[in-house]
MARTI-590094 format. One record per residue (C-alpha): x, y, z. Coordinates in steps of 0.25 Angstrom, whole numbers, plus 2048, in hexadecimal, padded with zeros to 3 digits. Layout:
// residues N
XYZ
...
// end
This chain:
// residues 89
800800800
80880D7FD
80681B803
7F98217FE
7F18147FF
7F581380E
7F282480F
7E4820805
7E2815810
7E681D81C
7DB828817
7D081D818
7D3819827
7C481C82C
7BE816821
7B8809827
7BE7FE825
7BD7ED827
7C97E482A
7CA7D6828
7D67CA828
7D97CC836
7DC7BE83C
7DE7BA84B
7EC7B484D
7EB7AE85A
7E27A1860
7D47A3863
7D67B285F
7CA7B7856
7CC7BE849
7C97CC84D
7BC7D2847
7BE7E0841
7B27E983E
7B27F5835
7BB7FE839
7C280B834
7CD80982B
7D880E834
7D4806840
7D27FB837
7E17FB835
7E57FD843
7DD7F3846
7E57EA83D
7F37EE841
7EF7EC850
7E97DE84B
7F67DA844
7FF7D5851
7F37CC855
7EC7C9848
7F07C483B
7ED7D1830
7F37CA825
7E77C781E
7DF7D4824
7D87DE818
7D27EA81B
7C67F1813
7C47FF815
7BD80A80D
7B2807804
7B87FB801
7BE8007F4
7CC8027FA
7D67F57FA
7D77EC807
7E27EE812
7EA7E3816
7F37E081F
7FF7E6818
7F87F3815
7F27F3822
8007F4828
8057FE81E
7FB808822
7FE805832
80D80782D
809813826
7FD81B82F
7FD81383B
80381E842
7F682683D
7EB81C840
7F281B84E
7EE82A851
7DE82A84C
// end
């Protein structure tokens, strides 16, 4: 994802937002269910998830649904990028 796709995305980061692919990772641990969200907590909420669930299989719609998933690698490229920023709303 380069610059102005993460700063297009960033922008959206109120617009609601639906993950799924998060899996639990430990026995007898449920996978966690995720309502709609905003985008930017949606994110946090994934970066949080990371250490204690498996995200590799994690997408992400937002918007009106036009825009493209996020995964986990783009995921972590905007925490890289702005996580700093959604830190501080």
């Amino acid at each position: 994802m380069d610059k102005p796709a993460m700063a297009s995305v960033f922008r959206m980061r109120h617009a609601p937002a639906t993950v799924s692919g998060v899996r639990s990772v430990g026995r007898g641990q449920a996978d966690p269910v995720i309502g709609r969200r905003p985008l930017g907590e949606a994110i946090r909420f994934v970066i949080d998830a990371h250490p204690h669930y498996d995200i590799s299989a994690v997408s992400i719609a937002f918007g009106d649904g036009s825009a493209p998933r996020l995964g986990s690698r783009e995921v972590k490229a905007l925490w890289d990028e702005y996580g700093r920023r959604w830190m501080e709303e």
